[in-house]
C-alpha positions as a Markdown table, in Angstrom:
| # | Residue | x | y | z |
|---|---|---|---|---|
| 1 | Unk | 12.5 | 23.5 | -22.0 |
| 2 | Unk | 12.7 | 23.8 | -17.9 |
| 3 | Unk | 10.9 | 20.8 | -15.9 |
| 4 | Unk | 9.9 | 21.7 | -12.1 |
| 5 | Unk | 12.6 | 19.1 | -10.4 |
| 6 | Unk | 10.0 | 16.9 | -8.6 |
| 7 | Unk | 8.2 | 15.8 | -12.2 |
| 8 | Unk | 12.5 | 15.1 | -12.9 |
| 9 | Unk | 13.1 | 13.0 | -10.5 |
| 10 | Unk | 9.1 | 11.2 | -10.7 |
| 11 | Unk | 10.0 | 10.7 | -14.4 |
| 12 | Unk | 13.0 | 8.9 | -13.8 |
| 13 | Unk | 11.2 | 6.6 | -12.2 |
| 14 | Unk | 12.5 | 6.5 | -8.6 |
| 15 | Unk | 9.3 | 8.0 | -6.7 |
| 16 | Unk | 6.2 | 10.0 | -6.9 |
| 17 | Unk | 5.9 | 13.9 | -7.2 |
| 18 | Unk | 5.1 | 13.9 | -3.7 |
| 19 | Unk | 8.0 | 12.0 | -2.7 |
| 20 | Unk | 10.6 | 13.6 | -4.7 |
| 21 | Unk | 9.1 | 17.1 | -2.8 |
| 22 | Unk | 10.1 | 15.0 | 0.6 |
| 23 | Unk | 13.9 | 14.2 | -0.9 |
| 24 | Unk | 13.8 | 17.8 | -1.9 |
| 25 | Unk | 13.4 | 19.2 | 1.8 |
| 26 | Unk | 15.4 | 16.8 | 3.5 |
| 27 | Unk | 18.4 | 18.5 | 1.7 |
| 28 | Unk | 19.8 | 15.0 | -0.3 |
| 29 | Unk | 19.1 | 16.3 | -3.6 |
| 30 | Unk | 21.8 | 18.4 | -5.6 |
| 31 | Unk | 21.6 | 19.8 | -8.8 |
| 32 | Unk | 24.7 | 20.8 | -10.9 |
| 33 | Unk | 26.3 | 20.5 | -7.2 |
| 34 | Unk | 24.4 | 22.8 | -5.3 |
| 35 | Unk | 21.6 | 21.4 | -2.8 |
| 36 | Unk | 18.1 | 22.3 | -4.5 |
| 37 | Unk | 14.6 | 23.6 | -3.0 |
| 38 | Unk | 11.4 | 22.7 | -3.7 |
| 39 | Unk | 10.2 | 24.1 | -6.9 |
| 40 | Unk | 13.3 | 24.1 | -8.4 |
| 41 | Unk | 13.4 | 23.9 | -12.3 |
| 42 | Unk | 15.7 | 22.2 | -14.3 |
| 43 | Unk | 16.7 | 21.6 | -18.1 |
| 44 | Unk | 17.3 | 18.3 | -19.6 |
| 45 | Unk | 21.2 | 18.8 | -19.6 |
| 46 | Unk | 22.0 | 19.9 | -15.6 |
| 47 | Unk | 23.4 | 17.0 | -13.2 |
| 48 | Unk | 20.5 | 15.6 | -10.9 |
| 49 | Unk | 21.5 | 13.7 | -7.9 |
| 50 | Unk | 19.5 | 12.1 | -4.9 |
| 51 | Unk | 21.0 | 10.4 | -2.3 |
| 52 | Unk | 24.2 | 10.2 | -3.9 |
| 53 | Unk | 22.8 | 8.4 | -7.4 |
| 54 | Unk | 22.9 | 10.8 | -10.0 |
| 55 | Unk | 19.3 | 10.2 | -12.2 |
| 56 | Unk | 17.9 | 10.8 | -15.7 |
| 57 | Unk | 14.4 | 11.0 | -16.3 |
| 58 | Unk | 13.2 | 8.1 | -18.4 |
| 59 | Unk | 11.4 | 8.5 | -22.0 |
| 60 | Unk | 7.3 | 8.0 | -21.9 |
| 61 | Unk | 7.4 | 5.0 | -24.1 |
| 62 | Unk | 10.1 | 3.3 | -22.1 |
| 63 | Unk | 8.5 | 3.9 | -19.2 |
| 64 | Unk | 7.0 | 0.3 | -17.2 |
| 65 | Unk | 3.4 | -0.7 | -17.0 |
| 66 | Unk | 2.1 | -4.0 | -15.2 |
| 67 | Unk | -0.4 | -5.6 | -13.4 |
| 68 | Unk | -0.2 | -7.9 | -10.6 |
| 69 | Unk | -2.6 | -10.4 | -8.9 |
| 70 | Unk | -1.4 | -10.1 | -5.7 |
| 71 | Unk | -1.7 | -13.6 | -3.9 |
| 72 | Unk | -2.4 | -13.0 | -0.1 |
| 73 | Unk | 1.1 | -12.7 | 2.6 |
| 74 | Unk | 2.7 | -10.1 | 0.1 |
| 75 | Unk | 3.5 | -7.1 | 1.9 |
| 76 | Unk | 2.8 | -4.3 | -0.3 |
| 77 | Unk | 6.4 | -1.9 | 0.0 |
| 78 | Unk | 9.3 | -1.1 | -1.6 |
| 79 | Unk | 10.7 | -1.3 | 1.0 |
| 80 | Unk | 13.6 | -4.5 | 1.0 |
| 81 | Unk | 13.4 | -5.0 | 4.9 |
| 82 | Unk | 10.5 | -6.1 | 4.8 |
| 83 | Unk | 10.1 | -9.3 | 4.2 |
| 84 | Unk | 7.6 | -11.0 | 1.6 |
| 85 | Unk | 7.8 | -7.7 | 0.0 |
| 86 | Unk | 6.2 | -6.9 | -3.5 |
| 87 | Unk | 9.2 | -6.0 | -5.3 |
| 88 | Unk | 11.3 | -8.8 | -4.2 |
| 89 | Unk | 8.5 | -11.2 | -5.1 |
| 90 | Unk | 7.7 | -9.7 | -8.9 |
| 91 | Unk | 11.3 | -9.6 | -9.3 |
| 92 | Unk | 11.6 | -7.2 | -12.3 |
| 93 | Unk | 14.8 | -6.5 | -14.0 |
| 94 | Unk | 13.2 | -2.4 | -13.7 |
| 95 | Unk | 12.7 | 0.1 | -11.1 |
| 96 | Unk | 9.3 | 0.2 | -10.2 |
| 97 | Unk | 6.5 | 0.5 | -7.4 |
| 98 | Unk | 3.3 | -0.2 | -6.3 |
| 99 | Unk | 0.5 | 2.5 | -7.1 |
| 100 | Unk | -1.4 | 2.5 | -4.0 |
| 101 | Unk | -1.5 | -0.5 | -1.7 |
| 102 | Unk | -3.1 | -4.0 | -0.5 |
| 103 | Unk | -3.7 | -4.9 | 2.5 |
| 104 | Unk | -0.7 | -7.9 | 3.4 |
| 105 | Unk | -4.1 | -10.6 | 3.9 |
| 106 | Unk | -5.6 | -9.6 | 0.8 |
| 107 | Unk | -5.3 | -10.4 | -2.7 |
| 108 | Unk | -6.2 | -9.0 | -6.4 |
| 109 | Unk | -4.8 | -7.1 | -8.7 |
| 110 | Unk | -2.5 | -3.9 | -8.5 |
| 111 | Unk | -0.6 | -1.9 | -11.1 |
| 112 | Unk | 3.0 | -1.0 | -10.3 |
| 113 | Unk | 4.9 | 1.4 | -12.4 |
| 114 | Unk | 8.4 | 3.1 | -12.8 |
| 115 | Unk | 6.5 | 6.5 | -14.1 |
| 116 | Unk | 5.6 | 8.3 | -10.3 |
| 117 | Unk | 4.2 | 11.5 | -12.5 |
| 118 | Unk | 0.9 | 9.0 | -12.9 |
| 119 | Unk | 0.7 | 7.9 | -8.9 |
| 120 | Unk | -1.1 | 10.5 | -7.5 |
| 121 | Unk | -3.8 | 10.9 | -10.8 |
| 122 | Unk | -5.2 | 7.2 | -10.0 |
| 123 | Unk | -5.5 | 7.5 | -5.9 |
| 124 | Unk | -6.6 | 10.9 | -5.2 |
| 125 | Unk | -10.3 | 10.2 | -4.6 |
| 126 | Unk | -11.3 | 13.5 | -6.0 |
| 127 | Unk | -10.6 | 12.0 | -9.4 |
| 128 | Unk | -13.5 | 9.1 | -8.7 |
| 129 | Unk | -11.4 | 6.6 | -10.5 |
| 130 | Unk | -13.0 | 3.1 | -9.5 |
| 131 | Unk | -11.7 | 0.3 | -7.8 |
| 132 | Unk | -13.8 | -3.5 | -8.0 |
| 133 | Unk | -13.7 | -5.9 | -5.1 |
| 134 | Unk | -15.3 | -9.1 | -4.1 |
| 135 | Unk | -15.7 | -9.8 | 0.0 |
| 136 | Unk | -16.2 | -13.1 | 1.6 |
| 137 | Unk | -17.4 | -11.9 | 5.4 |
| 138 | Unk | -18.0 | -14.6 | 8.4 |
| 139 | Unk | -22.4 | -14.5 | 8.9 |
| 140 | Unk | -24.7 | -13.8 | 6.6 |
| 141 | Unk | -25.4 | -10.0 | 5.3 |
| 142 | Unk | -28.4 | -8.7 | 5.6 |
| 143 | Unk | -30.3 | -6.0 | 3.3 |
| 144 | Unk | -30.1 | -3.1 | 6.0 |
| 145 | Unk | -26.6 | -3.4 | 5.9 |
| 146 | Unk | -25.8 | -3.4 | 2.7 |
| 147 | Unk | -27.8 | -0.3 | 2.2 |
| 148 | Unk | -25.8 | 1.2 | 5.4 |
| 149 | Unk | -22.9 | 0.3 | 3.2 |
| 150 | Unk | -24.2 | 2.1 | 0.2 |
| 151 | Unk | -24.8 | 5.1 | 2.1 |
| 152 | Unk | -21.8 | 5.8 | 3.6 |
| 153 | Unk | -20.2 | 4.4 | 7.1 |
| 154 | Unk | -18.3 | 6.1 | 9.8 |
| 155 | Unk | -14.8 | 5.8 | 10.0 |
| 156 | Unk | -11.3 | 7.7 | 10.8 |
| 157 | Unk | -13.5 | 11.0 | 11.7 |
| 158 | Unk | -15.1 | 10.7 | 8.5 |
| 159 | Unk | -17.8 | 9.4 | 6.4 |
| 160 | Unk | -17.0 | 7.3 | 4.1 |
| 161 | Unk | -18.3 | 8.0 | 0.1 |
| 162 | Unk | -21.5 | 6.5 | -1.4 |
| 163 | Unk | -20.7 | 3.3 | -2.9 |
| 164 | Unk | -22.5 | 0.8 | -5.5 |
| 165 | Unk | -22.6 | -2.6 | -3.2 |
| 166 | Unk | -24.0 | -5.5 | -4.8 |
| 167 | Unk | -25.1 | -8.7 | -3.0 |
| 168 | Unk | -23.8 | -11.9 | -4.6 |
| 169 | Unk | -24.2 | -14.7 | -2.2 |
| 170 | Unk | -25.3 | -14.9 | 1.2 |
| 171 | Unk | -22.0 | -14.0 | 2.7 |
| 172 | Unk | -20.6 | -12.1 | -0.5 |
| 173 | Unk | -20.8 | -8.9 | -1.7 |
| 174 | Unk | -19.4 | -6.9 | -4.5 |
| 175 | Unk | -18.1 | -3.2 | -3.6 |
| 176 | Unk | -17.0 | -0.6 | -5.7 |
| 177 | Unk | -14.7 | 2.5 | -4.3 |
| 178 | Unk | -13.3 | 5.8 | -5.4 |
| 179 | Unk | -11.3 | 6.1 | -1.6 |
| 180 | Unk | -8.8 | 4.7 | -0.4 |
| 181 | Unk | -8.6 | 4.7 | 3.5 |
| 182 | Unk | -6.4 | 2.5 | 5.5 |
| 183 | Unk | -8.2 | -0.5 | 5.5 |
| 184 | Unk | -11.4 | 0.9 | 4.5 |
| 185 | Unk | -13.7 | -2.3 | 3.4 |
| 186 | Unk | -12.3 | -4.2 | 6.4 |
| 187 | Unk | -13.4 | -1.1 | 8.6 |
| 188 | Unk | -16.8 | -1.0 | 6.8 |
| 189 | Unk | -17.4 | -4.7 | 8.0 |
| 190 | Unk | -16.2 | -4.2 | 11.8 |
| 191 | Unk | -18.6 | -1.5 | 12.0 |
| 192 | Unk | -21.4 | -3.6 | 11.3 |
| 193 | Unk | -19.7 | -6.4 | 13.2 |
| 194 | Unk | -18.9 | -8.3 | 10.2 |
| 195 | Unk | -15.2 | -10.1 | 9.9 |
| 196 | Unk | -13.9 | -10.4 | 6.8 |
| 197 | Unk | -12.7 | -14.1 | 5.3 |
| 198 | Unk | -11.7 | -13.0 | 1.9 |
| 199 | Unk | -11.0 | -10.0 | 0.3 |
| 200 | Unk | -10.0 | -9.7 | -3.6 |
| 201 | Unk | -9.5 | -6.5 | -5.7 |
| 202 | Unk | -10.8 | -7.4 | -9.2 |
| 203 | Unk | -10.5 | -4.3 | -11.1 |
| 204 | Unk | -8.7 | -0.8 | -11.3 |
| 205 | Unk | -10.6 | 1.7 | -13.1 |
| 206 | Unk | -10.7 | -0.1 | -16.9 |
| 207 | Unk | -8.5 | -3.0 | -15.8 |
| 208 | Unk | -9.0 | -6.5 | -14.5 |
| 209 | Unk | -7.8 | -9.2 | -13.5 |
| 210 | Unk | -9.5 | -11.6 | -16.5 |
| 211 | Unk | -6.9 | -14.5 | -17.4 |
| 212 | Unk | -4.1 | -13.4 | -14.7 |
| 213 | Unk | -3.7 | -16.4 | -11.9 |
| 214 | Unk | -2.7 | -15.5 | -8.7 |
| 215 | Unk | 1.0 | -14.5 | -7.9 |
| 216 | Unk | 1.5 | -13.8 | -11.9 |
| 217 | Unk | 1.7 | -10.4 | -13.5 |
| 218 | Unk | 2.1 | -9.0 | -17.0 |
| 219 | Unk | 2.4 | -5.7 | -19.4 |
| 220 | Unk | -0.7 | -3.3 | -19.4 |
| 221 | Unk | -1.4 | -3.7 | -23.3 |
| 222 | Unk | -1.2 | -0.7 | -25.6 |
| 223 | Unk | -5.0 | -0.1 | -25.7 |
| 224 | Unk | -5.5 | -0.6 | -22.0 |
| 225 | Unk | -2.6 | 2.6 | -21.6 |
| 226 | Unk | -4.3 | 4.3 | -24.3 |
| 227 | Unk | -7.1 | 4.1 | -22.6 |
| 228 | Unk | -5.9 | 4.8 | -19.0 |
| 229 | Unk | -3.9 | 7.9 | -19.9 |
| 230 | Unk | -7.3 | 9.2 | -21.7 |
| 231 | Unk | -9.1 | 8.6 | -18.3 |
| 232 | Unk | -5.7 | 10.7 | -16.4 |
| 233 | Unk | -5.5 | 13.5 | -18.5 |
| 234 | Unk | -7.4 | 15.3 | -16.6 |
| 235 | Unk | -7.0 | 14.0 | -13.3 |
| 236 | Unk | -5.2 | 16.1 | -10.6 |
| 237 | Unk | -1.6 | 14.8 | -9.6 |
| 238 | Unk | -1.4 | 16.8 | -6.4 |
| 239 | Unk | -4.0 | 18.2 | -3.4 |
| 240 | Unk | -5.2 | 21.7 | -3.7 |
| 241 | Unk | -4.5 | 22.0 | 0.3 |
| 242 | Unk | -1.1 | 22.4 | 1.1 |
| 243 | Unk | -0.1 | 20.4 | 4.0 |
| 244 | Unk | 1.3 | 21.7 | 7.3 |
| 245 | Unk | 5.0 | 21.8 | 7.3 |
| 246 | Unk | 5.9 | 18.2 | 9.5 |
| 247 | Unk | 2.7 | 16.7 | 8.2 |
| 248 | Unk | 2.9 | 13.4 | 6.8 |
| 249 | Unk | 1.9 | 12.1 | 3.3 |
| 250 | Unk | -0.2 | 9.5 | 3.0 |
| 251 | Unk | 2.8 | 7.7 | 1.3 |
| 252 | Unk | 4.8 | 7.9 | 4.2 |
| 253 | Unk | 1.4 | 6.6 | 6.6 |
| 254 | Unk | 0.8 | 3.7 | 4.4 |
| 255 | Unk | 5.0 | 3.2 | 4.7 |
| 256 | Unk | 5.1 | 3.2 | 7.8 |
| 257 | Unk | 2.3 | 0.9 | 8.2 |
| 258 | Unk | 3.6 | -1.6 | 5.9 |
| 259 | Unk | 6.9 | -1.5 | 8.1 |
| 260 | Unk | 4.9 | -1.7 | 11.4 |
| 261 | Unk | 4.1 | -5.6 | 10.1 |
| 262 | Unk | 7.4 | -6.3 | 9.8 |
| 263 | Unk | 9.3 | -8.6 | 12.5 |
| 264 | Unk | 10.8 | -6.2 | 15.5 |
| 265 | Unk | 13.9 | -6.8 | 16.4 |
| 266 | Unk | 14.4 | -8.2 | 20.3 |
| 267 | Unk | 15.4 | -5.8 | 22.8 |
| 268 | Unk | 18.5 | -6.1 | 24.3 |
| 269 | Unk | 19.1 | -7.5 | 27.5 |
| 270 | Unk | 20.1 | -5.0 | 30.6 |
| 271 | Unk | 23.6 | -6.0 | 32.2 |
| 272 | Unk | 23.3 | -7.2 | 36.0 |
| 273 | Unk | 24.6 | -4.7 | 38.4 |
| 274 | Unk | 28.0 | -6.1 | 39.3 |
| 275 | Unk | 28.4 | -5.3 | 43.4 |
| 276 | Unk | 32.4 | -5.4 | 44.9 |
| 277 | Unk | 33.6 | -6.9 | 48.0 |
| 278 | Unk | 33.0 | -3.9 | 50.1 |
| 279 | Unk | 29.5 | -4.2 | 49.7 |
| 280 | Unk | 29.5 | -7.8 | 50.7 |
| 281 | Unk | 31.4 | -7.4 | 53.3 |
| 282 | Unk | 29.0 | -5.3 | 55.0 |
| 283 | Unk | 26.3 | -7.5 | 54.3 |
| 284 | Unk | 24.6 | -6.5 | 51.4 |
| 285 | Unk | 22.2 | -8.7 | 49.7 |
| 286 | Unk | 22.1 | -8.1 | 46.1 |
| 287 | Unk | 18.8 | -7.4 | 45.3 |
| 288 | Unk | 16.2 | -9.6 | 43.2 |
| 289 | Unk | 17.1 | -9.6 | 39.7 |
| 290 | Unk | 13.8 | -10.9 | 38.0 |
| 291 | Unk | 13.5 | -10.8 | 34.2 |
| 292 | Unk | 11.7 | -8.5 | 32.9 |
| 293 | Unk | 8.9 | -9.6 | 31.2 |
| 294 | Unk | 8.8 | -8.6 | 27.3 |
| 295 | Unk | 7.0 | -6.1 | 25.6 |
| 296 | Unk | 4.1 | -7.8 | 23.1 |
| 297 | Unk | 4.7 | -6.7 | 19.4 |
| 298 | Unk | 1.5 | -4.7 | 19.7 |
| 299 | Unk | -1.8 | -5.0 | 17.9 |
| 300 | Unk | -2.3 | -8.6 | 17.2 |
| 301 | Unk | -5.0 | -8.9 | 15.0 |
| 302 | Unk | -7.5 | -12.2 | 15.1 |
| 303 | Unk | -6.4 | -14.3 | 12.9 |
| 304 | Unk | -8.4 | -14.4 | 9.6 |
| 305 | Unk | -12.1 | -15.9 | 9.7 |
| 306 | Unk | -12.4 | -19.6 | 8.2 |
| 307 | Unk | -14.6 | -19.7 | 5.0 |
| 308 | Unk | -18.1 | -20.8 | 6.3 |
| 309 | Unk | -18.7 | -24.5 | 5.9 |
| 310 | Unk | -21.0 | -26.3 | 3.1 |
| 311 | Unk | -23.4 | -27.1 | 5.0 |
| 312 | Unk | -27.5 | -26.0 | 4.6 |
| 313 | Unk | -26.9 | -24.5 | 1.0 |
| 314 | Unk | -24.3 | -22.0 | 3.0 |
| 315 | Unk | -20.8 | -21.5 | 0.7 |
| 316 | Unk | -17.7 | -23.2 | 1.3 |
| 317 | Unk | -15.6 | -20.3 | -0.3 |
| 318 | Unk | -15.0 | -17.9 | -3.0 |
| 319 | Unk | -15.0 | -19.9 | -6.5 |
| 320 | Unk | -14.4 | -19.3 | -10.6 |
| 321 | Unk | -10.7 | -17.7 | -9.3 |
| 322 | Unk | -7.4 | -18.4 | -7.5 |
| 323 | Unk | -6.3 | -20.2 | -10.7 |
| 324 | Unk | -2.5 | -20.5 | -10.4 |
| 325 | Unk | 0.6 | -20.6 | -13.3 |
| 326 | Unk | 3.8 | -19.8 | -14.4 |
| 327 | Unk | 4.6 | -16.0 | -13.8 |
| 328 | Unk | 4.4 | -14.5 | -17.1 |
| 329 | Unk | 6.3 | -11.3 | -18.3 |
């Protein structure tokens, strides 16, 4: 039976529908030799190619399943330049990649996968699947803003969703989303001049984070994917609005985000003018060679808030989690 190429190539495990559309148009995919074209179908015995590698979709129940309690300084990308990068740390002996992302400061969990037909049908908000956190900010919160919160706050020329928001301390709250714009809780705070100490995803739709310590990961049991592919089946894999052709996907934003934190390499120095006997001869000076001074990286952030201090009942810091241990597989 024909399969539309992208679902292919998504199956095999290298990349998202999406994705496998973008390796489509840049022309490095080949099937039976000949370069293909979006929409392309293809039965289970014709030669796929990308990028030179020729690929075979992988069978559902091999297919890998984890989650991961992301400790804070891991770069969410798949990217191996990047340093302090999620794959490199997990190190798994399979293809896979992150679905969706967290923020390089912040921590919690976050399913990876080597099955990119599934990406999409978690993170497109239309499909309302829930995501838990727990936020540590730098004052106290008040009641107006929470409610502010709940209602919906401006950002990125739009509104953000109504949101359950739970007060649990003084300076924490509990916030439960369906989006997932760039930086979107940390946003929420700044606008209500709020700076955020701690931030710690504690749930994906059914799944939690209960008895995984920081920096350890492990296989989505068989009732927790029974249970998540009950929640997908209906969930839509791709947007109804076609994108302008040049447009970018927010896979390729949030990549080229992830690499904007990475170290820039130094600019090279310009060569000195080099001036010949002639010219001194008639007296020429050579002109003032001051160094230029370097371009900043760009965008340094503050540096992240310290937890507020134990004093007058006020809490030190997040507690019950953080526990650390071996990485399990």
């Amino acid at each position: 039976m024909p399969t539309r190429l992208n679902k292919y190539i998504s199956e095999s495990g290298l990349c998202s529908r999406r994705e496998a559309d973008r390796f489509i148009e840049q022309g490095v995919v080949f099937v039976n030799g000949k370069r293909a074209e979006v929409g392309t179908q293809v039965e289970p015995t014709d030669k796929v190619v990308v990028n030179g590698n020729r690929i075979e979709p992988r069978a559902a129940e091999d297919a890998i399943y984890i989650a991961f309690n992301k400790p804070p300084g891991i770069t969410t990308t798949t990217e191996r330049g990047v340093k302090d990068n999620i794959i490199r740390y997990i190190k798994h002996s399979e293809r896979i990649f992150p679905i969706g992302r967290l923020d390089k400061e912040s921590q919690g969990l976050i399913l990876l996968t080597s099955n990119g037909d599934i990406v999409n049908k978690i993170l497109r908000a239309g499909n309302e699947h829930e995501k838990e956190y727990i936020v540590m900010v730098d004052k106290p919160l008040t009641d107006a803003v929470l409610e502010s919160m709940r209602q919906g706050v401006p950002m990125l020329g739009t509104i953000t969703k109504p949101c359950p928001v739970q007060r649990e301390t003084d300076y924490i709250f509990r916030i439960t989303l369906v989006q997932g714009l760039n930086r979107q809780i940390r946003r929420m705070c700044e606008f209500f001049g709020y700076e955020v100490v701690q931030l710690e995803r504690i749930r994906i739709m059914h799944i939690t984070l209960k008895g995984l310590g920081v920096g350890d990961w492990r296989e989505l049991t068989d009732k927790e994917l029974a249970v998540l592919f009950e929640k997908i089946e209906h969930s839509k894999g791709t947007s109804s609005k076609r994108r302008a052709r040049g447009e970018k996907t927010p896979q390729q934003i949030a990549s080229e985000e992830w690499l904007s934190e990475a170290p820039r390499p130094k600019e090279a120095k310009p060569r000195p003018k080099t001036y010949g006997a002639e010219a001194q001869a008639k007296g020429r000076h050579r002109p003032g060679t001051g160094k230029p001074k370097a371009a900043g990286p760009g965008g340094t952030g503050k540096a992240a808030g310290k937890p507020p201090r134990s004093t007058n009942g006020k809490p030190a810091g997040r507690t019950g989690r953080g526990s650390t241990g071996s990485r399990t597989r």
